[in-house]
C-alpha positions in Angstrom: 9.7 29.0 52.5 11.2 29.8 55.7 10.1 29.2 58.9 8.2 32.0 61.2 10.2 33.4 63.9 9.6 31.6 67.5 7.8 34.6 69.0 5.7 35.3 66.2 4.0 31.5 66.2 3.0 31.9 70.1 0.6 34.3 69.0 -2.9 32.6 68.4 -4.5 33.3 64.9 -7.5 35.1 65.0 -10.2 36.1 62.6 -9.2 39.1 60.7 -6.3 40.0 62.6 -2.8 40.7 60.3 -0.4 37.6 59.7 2.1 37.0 62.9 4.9 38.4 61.3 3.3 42.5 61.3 3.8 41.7 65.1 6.3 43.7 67.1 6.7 43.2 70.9 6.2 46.3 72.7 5.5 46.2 76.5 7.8 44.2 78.2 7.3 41.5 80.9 7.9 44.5 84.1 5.8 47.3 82.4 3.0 44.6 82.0 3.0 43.3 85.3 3.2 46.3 86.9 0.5 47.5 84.9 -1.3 44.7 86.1 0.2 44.5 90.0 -1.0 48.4 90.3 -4.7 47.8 88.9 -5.4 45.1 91.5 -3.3 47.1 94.3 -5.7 49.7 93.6 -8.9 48.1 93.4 -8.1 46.1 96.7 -7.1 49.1 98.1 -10.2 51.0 97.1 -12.8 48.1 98.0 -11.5 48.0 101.4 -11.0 51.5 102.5 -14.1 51.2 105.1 -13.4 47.8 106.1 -10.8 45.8 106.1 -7.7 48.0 107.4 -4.6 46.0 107.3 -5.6 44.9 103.9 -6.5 48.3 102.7 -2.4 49.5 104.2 -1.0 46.4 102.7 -2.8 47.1 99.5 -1.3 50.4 100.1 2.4 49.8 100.7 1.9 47.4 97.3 1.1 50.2 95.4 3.4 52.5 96.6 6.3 49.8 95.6 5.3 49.5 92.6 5.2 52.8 91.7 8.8 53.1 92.8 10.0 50.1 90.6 8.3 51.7 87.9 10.3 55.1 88.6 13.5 52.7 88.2 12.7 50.6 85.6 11.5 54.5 83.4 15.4 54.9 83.4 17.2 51.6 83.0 14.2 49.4 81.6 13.7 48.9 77.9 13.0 51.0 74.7 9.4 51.7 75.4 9.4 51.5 78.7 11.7 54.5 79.2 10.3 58.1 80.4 12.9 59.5 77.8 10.9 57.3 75.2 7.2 58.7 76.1 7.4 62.0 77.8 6.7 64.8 76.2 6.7 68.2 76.7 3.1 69.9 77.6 2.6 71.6 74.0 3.7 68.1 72.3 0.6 67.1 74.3 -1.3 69.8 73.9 -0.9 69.3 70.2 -2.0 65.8 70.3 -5.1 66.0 72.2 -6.1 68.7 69.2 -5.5 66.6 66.8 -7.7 63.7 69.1 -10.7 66.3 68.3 -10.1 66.5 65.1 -9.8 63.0 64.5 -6.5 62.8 62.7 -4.1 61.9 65.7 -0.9 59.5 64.4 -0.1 56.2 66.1 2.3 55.5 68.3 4.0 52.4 68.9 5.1 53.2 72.6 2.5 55.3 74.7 1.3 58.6 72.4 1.6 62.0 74.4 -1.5 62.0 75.9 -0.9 58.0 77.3 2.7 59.3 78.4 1.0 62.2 80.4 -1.6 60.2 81.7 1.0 57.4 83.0 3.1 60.1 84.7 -0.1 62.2 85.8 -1.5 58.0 87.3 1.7 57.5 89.2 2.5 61.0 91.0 -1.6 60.8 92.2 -1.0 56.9 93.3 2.2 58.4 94.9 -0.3 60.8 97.0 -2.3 58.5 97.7 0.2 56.0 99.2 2.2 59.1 101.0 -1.1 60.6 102.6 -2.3 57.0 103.5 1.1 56.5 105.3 1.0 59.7 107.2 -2.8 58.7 108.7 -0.8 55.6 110.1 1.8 57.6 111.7 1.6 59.4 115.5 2.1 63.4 114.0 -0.5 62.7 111.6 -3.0 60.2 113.1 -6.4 61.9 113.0 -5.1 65.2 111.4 -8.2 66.2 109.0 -6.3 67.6 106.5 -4.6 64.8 106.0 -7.5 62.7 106.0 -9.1 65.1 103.4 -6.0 64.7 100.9 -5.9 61.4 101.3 -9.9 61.1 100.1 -9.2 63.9 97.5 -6.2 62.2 95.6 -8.1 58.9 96.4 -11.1 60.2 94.8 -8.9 62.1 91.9 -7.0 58.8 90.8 -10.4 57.1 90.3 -11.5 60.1 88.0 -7.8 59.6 86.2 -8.6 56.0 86.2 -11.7 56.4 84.3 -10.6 58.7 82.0 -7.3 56.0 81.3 -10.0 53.3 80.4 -11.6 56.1 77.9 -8.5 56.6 76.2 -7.6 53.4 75.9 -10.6 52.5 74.1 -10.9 55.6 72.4 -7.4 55.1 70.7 -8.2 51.2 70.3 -10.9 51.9 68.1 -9.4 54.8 66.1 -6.2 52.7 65.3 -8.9 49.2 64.9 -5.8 47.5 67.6 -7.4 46.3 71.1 -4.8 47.9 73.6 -5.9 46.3 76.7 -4.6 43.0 75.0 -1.3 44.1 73.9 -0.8 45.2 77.5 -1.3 41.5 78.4 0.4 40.0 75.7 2.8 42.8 75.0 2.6 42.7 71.5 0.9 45.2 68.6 0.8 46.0 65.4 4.2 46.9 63.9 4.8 50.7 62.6 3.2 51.8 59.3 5.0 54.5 56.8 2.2 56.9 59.1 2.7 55.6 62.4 5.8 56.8 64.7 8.0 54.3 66.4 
């Protein structure tokens, strides 16, 4: 009988789940840790807004940095983790947040439309956030209100995307019975059915 492969046998068994080998890696080790990196920039960012401020910039500044490795790594990072691999045109989208209603949406390997969208839609309002927070720090923009108010409004906005992200997430987690918040840490899922698209 021959041996598992070496990446399949770090994965722990667990009750129910499919033998190692229906196991594909997906998210590499730089889309997971910037997944990762940006939640707890965020957060730290978020939680000490009316407090602590050189945290709150530094937390900033982390954010933005990632975001811009993130832009790099879209183009010359690997299979899944390329922009040309997940983003799709609006009606592609469009399409697959009908068939969300109506229950019958395929599964995706990579990020489906509506993940793609979401993770470009994420980054460009982090991006907002990060450029307006700058500006408030600088002398033309120090104390400028509307600068102040588009900092709050994107701040504000990226929680709402943020929450809708976690709904997805679980949304499609328990439609396709795969928990994606641990394939993001481990980087690993399911491998493609006849029905699903790689």
């Amino acid at each position: 009988m021959p041996k598992p492969a070496k990446t399949d046998r770090a994965l722990p068994p667990q009750a129910g789940a499919r033998p190692s080998h229906d196991v594909v890696r997906v998210w590499d080790r730089v889309v997971r840790g910037f997944h990762w990196a940006l939640v707890l920039s965020f957060a730290v960012a978020w939680f000490t807004s009316e407090g602590a401020e050189d945290i709150h910039h530094w937390a900033g500044y982390a954010a933005a940095s990632l975001v811009a490795l993130r832009l790099v790594w879209g183009v010359v990072g690997t299979r899944y983790a390329r922009f040309s691999q997940f983003v799709r045109d609006p009606a592609t989208v469009l399409c697959y947040l009908a068939a969300i209603i109506k229950g019958s949406e395929a599964r995706y390997i990579g990020h489906n439309p509506a993940g793609g969208a979401m993770v470009v839609v994420l980054m460009a309002m982090m991006a907002c956030v990060a450029l307006t927070g700058w500006m408030m720090t600088t002398d033309a923009y120090f104390g400028v209100s509307w600068v102040e108010d588009a900092h709050s409004l994107a701040a504000h906005g990226l929680l709402v995307l943020v929450f809708l992200h976690i709904g997805g997430v679980a949304l499609a987690s328990l439609r396709h019975r795969e928990n994606l918040v641990r394939a993001m840490i481990t980087g690993r899922k399911r491998k493609a059915a006849s029905a699903d698209i790689a």
